[in-house]
LOMI-562327 format. One record per residue (C-alpha): x, y, z; chain; residue number from 1. Coordinates in nm, 3 decimals, decimal comma. Layout:
> u; v; w; cadena; num
> X; Y; Z; A; NUM
...
END
This chain:
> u; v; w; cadena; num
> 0,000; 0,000; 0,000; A; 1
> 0,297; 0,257; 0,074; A; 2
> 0,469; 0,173; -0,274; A; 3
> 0,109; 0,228; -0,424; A; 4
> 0,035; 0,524; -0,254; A; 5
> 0,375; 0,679; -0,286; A; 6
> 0,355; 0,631; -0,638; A; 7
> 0,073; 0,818; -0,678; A; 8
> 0,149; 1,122; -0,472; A; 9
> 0,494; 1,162; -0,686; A; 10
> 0,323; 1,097; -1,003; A; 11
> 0,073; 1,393; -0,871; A; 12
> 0,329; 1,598; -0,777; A; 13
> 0,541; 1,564; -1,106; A; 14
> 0,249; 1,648; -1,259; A; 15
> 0,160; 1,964; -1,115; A; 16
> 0,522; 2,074; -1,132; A; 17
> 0,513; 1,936; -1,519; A; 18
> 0,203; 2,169; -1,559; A; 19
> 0,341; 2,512; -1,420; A; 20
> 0,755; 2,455; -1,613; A; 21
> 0,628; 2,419; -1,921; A; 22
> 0,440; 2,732; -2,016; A; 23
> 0,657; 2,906; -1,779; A; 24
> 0,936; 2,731; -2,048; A; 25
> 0,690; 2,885; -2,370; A; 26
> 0,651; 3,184; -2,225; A; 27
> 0,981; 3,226; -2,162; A; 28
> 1,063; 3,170; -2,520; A; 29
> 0,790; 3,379; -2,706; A; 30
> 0,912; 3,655; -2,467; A; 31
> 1,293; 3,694; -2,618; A; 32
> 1,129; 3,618; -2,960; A; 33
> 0,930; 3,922; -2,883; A; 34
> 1,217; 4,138; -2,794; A; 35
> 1,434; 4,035; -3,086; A; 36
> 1,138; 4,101; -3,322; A; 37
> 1,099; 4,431; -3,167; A; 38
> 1,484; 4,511; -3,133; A; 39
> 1,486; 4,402; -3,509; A; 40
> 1,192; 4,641; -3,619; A; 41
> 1,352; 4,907; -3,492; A; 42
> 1,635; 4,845; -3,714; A; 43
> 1,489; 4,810; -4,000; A; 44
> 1,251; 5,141; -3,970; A; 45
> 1,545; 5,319; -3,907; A; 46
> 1,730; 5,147; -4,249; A; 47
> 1,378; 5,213; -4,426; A; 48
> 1,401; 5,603; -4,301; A; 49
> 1,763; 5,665; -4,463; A; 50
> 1,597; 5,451; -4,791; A; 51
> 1,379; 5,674; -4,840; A; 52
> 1,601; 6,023; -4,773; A; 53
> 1,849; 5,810; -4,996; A; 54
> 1,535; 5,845; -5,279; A; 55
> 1,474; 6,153; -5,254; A; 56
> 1,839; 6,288; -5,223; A; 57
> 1,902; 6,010; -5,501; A; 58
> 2,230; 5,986; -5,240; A; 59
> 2,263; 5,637; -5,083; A; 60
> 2,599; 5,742; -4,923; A; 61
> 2,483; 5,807; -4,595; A; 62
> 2,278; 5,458; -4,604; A; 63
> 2,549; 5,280; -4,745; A; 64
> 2,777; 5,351; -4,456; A; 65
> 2,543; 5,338; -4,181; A; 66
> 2,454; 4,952; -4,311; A; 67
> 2,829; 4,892; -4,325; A; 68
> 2,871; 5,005; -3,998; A; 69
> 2,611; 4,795; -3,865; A; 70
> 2,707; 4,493; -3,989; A; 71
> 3,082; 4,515; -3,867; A; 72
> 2,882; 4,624; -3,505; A; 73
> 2,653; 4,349; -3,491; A; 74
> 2,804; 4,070; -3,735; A; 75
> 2,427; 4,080; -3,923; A; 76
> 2,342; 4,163; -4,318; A; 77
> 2,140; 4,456; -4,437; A; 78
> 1,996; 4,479; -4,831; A; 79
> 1,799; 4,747; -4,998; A; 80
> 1,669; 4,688; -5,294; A; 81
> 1,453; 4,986; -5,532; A; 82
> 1,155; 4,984; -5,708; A; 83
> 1,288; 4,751; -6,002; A; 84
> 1,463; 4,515; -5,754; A; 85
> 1,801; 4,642; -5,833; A; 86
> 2,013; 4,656; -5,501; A; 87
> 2,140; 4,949; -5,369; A; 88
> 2,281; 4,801; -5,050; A; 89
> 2,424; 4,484; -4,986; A; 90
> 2,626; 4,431; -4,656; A; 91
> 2,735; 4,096; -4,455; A; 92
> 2,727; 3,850; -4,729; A; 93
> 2,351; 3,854; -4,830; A; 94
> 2,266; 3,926; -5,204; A; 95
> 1,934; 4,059; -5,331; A; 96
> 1,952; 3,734; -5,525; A; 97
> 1,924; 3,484; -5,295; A; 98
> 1,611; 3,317; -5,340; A; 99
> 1,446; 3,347; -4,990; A; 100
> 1,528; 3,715; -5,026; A; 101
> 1,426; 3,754; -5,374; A; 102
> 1,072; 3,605; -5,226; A; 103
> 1,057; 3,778; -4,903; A; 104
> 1,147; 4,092; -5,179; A; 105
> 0,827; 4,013; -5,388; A; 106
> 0,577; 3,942; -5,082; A; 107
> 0,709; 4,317; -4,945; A; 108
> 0,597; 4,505; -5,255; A; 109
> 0,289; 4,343; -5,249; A; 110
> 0,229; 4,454; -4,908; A; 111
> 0,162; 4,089; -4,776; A; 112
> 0,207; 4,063; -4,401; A; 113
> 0,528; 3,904; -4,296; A; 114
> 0,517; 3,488; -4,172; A; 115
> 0,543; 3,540; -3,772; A; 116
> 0,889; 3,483; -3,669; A; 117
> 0,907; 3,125; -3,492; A; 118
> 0,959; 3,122; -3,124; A; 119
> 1,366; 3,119; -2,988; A; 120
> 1,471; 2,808; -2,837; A; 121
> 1,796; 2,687; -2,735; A; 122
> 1,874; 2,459; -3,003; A; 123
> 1,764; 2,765; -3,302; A; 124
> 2,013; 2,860; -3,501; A; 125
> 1,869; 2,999; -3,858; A; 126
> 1,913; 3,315; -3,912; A; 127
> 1,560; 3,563; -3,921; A; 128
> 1,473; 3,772; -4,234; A; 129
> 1,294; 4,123; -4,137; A; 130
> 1,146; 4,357; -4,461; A; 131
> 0,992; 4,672; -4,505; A; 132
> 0,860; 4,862; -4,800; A; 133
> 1,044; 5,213; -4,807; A; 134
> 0,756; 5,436; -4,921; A; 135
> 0,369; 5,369; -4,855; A; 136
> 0,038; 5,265; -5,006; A; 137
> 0,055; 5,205; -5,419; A; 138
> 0,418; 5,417; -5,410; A; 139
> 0,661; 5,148; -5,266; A; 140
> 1,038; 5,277; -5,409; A; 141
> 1,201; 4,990; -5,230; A; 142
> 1,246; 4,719; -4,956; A; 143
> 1,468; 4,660; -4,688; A; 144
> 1,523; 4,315; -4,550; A; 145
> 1,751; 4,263; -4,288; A; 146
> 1,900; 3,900; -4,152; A; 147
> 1,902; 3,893; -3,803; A; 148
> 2,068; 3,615; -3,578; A; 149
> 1,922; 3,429; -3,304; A; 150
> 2,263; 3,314; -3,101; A; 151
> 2,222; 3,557; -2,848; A; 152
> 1,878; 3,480; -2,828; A; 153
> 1,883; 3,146; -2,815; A; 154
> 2,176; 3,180; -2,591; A; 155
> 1,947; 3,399; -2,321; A; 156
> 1,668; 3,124; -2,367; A; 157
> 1,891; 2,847; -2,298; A; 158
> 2,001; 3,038; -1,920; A; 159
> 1,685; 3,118; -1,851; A; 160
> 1,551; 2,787; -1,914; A; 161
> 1,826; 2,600; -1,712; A; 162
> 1,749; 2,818; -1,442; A; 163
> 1,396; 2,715; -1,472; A; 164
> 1,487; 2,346; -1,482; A; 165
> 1,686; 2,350; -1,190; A; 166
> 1,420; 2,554; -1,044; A; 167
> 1,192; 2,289; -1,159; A; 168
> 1,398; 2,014; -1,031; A; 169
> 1,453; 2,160; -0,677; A; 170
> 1,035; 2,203; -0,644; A; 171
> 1,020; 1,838; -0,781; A; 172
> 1,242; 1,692; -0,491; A; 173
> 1,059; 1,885; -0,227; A; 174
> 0,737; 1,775; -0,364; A; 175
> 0,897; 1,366; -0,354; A; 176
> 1,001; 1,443; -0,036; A; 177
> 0,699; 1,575; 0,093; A; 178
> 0,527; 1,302; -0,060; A; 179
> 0,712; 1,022; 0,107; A; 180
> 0,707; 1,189; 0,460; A; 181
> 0,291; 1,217; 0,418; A; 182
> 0,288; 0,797; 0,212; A; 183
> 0,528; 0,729; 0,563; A; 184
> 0,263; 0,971; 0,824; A; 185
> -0,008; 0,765; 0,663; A; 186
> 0,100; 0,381; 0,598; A; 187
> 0,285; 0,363; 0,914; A; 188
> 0,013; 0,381; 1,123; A; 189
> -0,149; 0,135; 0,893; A; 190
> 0,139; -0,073; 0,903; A; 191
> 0,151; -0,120; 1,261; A; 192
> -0,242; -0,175; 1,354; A; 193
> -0,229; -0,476; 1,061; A; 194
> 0,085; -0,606; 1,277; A; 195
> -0,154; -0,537; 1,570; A; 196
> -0,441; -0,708; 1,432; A; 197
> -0,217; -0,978; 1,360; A; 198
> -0,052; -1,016; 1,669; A; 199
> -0,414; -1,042; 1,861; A; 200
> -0,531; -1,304; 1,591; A; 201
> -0,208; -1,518; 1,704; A; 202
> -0,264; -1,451; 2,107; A; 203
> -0,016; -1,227; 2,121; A; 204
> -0,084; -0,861; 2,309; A; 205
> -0,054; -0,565; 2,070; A; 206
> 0,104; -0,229; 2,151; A; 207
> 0,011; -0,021; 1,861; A; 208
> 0,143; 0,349; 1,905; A; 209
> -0,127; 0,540; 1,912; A; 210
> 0,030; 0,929; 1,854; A; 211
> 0,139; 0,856; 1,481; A; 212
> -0,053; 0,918; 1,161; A; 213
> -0,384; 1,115; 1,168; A; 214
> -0,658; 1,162; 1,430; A; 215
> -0,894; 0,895; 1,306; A; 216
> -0,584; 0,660; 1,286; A; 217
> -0,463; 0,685; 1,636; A; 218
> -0,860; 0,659; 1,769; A; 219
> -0,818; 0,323; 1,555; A; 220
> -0,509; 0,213; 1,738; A; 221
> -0,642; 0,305; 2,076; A; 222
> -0,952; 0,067; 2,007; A; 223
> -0,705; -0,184; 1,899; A; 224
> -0,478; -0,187; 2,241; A; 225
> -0,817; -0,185; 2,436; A; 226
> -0,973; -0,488; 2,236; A; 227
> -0,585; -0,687; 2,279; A; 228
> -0,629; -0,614; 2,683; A; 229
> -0,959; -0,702; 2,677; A; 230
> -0,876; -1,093; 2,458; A; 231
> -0,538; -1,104; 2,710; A; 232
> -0,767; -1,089; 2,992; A; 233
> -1,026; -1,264; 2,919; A; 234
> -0,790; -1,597; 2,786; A; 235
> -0,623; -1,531; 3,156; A; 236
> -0,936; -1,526; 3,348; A; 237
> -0,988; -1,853; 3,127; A; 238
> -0,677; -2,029; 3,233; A; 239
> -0,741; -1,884; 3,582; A; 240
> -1,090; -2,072; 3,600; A; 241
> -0,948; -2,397; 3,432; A; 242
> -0,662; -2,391; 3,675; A; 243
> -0,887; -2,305; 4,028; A; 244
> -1,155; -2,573; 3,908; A; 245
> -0,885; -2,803; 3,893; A; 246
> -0,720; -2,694; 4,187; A; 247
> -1,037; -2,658; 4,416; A; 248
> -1,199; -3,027; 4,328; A; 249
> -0,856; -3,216; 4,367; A; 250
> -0,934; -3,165; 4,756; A; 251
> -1,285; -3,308; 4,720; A; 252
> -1,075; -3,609; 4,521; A; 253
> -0,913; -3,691; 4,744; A; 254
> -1,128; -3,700; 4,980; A; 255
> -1,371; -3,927; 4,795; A; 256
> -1,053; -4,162; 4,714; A; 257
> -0,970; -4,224; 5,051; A; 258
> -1,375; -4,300; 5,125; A; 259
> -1,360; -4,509; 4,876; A; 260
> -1,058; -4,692; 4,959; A; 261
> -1,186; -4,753; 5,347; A; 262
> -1,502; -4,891; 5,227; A; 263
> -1,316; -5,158; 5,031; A; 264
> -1,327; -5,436; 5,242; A; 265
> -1,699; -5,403; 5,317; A; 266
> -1,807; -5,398; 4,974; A; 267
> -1,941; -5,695; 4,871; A; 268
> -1,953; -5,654; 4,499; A; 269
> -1,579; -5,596; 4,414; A; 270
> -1,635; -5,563; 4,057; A; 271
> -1,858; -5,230; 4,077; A; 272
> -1,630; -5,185; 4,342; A; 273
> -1,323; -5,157; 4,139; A; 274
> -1,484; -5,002; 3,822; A; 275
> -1,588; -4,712; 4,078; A; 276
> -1,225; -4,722; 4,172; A; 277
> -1,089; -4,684; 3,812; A; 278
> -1,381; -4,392; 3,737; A; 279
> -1,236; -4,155; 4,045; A; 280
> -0,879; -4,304; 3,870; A; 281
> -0,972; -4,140; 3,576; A; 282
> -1,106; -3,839; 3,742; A; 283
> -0,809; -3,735; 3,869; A; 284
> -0,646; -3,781; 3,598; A; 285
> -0,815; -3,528; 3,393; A; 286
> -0,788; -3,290; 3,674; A; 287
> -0,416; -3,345; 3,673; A; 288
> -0,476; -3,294; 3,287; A; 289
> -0,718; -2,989; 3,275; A; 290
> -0,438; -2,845; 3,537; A; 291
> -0,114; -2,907; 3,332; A; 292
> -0,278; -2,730; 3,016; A; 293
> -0,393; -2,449; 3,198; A; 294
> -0,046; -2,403; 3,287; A; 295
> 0,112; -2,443; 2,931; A; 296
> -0,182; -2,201; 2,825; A; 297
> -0,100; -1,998; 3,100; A; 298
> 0,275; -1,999; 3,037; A; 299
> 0,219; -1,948; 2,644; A; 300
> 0,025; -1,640; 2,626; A; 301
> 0,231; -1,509; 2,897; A; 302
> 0,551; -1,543; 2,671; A; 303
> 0,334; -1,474; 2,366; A; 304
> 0,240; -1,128; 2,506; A; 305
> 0,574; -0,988; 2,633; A; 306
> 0,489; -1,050; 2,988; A; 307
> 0,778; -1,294; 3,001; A; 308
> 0,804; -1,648; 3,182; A; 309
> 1,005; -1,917; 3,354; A; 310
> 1,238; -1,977; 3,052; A; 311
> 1,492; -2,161; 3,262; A; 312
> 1,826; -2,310; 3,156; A; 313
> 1,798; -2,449; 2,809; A; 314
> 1,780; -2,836; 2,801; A; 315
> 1,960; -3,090; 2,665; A; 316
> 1,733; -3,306; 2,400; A; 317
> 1,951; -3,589; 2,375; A; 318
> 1,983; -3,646; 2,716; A; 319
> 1,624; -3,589; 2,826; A; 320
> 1,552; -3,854; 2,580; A; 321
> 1,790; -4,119; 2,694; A; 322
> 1,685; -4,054; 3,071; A; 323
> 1,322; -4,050; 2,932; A; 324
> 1,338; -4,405; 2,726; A; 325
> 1,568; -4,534; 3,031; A; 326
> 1,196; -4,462; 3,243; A; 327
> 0,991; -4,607; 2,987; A; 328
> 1,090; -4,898; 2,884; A; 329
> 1,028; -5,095; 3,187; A; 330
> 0,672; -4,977; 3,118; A; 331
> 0,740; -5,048; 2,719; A; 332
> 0,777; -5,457; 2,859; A; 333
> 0,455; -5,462; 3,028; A; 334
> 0,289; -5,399; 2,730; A; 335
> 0,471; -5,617; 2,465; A; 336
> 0,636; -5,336; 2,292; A; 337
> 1,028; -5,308; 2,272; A; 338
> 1,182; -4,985; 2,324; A; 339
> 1,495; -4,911; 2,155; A; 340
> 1,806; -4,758; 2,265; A; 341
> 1,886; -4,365; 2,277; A; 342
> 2,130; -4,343; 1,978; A; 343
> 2,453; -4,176; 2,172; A; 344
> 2,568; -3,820; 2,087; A; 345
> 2,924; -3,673; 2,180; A; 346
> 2,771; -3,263; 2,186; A; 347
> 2,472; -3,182; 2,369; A; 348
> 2,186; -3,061; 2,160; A; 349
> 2,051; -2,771; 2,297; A; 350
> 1,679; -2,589; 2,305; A; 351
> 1,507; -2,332; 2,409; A; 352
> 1,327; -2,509; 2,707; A; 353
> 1,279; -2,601; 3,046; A; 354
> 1,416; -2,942; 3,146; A; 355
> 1,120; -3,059; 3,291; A; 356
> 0,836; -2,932; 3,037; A; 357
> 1,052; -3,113; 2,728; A; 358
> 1,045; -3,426; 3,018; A; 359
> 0,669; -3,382; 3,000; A; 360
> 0,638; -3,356; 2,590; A; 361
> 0,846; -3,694; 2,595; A; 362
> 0,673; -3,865; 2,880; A; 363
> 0,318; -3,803; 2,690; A; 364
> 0,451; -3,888; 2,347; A; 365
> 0,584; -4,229; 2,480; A; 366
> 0,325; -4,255; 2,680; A; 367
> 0,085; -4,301; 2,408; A; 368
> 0,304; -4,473; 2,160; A; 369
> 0,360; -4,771; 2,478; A; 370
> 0,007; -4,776; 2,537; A; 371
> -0,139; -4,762; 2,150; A; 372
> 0,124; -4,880; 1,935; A; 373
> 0,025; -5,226; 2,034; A; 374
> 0,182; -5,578; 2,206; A; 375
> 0,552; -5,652; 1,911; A; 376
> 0,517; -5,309; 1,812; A; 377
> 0,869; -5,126; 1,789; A; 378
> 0,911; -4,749; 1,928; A; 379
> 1,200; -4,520; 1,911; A; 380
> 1,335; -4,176; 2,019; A; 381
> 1,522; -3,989; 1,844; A; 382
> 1,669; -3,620; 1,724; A; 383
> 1,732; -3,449; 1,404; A; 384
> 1,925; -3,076; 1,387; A; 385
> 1,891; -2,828; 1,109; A; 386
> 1,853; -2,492; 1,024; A; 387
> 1,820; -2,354; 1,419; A; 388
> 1,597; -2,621; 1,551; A; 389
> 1,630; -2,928; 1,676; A; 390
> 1,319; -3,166; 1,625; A; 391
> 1,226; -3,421; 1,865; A; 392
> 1,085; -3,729; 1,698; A; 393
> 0,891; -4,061; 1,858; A; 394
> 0,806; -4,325; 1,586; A; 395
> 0,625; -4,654; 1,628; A; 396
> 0,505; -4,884; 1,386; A; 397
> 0,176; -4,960; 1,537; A; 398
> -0,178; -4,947; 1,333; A; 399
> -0,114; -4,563; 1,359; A; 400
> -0,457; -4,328; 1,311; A; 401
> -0,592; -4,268; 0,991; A; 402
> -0,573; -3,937; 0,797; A; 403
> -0,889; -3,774; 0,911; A; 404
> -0,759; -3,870; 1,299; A; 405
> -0,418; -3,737; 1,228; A; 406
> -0,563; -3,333; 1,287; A; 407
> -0,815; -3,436; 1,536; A; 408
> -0,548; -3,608; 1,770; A; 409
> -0,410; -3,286; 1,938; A; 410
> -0,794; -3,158; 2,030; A; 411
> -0,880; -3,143; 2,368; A; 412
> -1,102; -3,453; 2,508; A; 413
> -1,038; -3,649; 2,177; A; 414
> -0,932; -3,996; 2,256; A; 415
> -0,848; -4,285; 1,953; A; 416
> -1,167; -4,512; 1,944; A; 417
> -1,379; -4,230; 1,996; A; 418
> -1,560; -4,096; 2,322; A; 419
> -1,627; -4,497; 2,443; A; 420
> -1,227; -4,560; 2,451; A; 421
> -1,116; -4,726; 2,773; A; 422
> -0,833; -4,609; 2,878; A; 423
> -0,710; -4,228; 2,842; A; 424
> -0,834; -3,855; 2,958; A; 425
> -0,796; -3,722; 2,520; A; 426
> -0,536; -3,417; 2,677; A; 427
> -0,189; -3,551; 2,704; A; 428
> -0,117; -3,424; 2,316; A; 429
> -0,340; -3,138; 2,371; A; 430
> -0,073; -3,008; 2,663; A; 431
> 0,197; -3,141; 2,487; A; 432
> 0,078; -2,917; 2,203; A; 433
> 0,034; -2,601; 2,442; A; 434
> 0,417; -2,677; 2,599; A; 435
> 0,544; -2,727; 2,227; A; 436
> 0,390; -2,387; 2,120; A; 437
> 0,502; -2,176; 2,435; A; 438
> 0,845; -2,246; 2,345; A; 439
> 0,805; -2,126; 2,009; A; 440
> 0,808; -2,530; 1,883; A; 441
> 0,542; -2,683; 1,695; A; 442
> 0,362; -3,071; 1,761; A; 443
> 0,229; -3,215; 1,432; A; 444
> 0,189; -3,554; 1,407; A; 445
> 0,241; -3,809; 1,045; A; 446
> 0,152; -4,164; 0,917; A; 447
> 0,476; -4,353; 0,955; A; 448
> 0,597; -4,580; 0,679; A; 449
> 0,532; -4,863; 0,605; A; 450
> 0,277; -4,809; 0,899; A; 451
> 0,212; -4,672; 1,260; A; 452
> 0,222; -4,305; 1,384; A; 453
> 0,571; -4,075; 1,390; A; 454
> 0,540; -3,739; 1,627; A; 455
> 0,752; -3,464; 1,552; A; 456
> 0,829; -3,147; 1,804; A; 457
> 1,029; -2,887; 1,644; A; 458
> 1,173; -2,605; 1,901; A; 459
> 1,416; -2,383; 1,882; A; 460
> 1,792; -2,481; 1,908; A; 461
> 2,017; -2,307; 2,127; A; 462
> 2,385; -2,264; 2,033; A; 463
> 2,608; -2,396; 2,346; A; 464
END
């Protein structure tokens, strides 16, 4: 928009300037054409005065000298001619028998009007031919045509008009000028509520200036900052009630757990017994759930707005993941699946995150590939570096989800096997998502090949 707009105020200013040099430029021009005609008149009414004392004196003397003398002053011709076209004066190398002045001869004594002498520019250089009849009316006794030069002329024009281009040029580059100061007082503003905008579409806080670019513009970025408080706050006092209802009820669960557990031994029907057990199980596990992603929420618009966060030290992937698999894999033999090895790694690969919330990204991704990659099913751990990130990556080789699952997996409350799955709370890749994403990482998940599921966390590396 500020290329587009720019180009049109220069193109408008250009313009303008365009329209005021360049009849200044004509006028200019017809102006010194004016005073040479006039300057040139006067000559030759003064040459046709001594023609026609030289008639009736029948003495050209005194007009033969005076044209001599004015050509050796001024470097320009003089010719008089009589009534029968015989010349009485020639002077500065023009005949009566050139042909334009045998012409211009025959056009005087037929008192036709002279052509109007062409307007001076700087690049004119043909001489101009002035003639007057000596005598009047039917009783014309001669002419007198004088050759004028237009290198001082053109010489004046060509001044004056450089001192109107650079004139010109000078009003041009304060009108670009101008022009990109008001394209910058009115884009900017522009510029920075569409990073605003954006910056509240991606959870972020703006901070829009608001005493840039005109009035209606800064009323605009006002609204903007208030409607950015007003989303920050309200996705805090969001997390806020997530994390107290999670807090406030794990008292109440464990209350009921421990009621539950002393009426154990009088229950006579273990089997509702124990399913009753495994529902306040699962309970508090989605509280321990709903309160880990209020705190990744929590801790990603936090960093997302500027407000800062517990960074920490940045971790080592490689060896969270070996410690991590070490953990797992007595949990990978109890359900048939084999584990492998942490391949070794002689640096340490650094990212930008805490220890313990790239522990808890691990512990959920293995977590579910142990659990639903199935009993003979192989799973592995691994890293890959490039470009400034390092990239965690857990692959099995299970049945894996299908393609319409594969976007629906990281959803809150979605579980494989739909809403009547067993075993699961459908938020361990939903905070593992959150965690990702307040680092500045990003969870996507991919159909492994030949088959099963491969999970990919890309943050960003840290150089040691």
């Amino acid at each position: 928009m500020r290329t587009r707009l720019l180009v049109v105020l220069v193109a408008l200013a250009l313009f303008v300037v365009a329209a005021f040099a360049v009849p200044l430029l004509s006028a200019t021009a017809q102006q010194r054409t004016q005073q040479l005609v006039i300057s040139r008149s006067g000559d030759v009414d003064r040459f046709v005065v001594l023609a026609q004392q030289a008639v009736d004196t029948r003495d050209p003397a005194a007009l033969t000298a005076e044209a001599q003398r004015y050509s050796a002053l001024y470097g320009e011709a003089v010719v008089v001619v009589d009534a029968q076209r015989a010349p009485v004066v020639q002077t500065g190398g023009l005949t009566a028998g050139a042909p334009d002045v045998r012409a211009l001869v025959e056009a005087t004594m037929r008192n036709e009007p002279a052509p109007p002498v062409a307007p001076v520019s700087p690049w004119s250089a043909r001489p101009v031919l002035f003639a007057r009849p000596v005598g009047s009316g039917a009783r014309v006794s001669g002419v007198v045509v004088l050759r004028a030069s237009v290198a001082a002329a053109a010489a004046d024009v060509a001044a004056r008009w450089g001192a109107i281009a650079a004139g010109t040029l000078l009003v041009a580059v304060v009108f670009v000028l101008l022009a990109v100061l008001l394209a910058r007082w009115m884009v900017r503003p522009l510029v920075e509520l569409e990073t605003g905008v954006l910056a509240v579409a991606g959870g972020h806080r703006a901070q829009v200036p608001e005493s840039s670019g005109p009035g209606e513009l800064r009323s605009l970025a006002a609204s903007v900052n208030r409607m950015s408080d007003a989303v920050a706050e309200a996705a805090d006092q969001q997390h806020r009630l997530v994390a107290d209802t999670s807090h406030q009820l794990r008292n109440p669960m464990a209350a009921l757990r421990l009621r539950v557990d002393a009426l154990g031994a009088d229950v006579r029907d273990q089997a509702a017994y124990r399913a009753t057990v495994a529902e306040v199980e699962r309970l508090e596990r989605i509280l321990d759930g709903l309160l880990a992603l209020a705190t990744a929420e929590s801790t990603a618009t936090r960093i997302a707005a500027g407000a800062g966060g517990d960074s920490g030290e940045p971790a080592d992937l490689a060896a969270v993941i070996a410690e991590r698999v070490d953990a797992w894999r007595p949990a990978a033999d109890d359900a048939g699946a084999t584990l492998l090895p942490c391949p070794g790694h002689d640096e340490p690969v650094l990212v930008a995150a805490p220890e313990g919330e790239l522990a808890q990204i691990l512990d959920v991704l293995l977590d579910n590939a142990v659990h639903h990659a199935g009993r003979g099913a192989t799973i592995s751990a691994s890293w890959e570096a490039a470009n400034g990130t390092a990239v965690l990556v857990v692959t099995d080789d299970g049945p894996g989800l299908p393609a319409a699952d594969l976007t629906r997996a990281t959803e809150r409350f979605w579980r494989a096997g739909g809403d009547g799955a067993p075993r699961g709370t459908g938020l361990g890749l939903a905070i593992a998502r959150e965690q990702a994403r307040a680092r500045g990482g990003v969870l996507e998940l991919r159909a492994a090949v030949p088959h099963g599921l491969e999970v990919r966390v890309t943050l960003p590396a840290v150089t040691p």
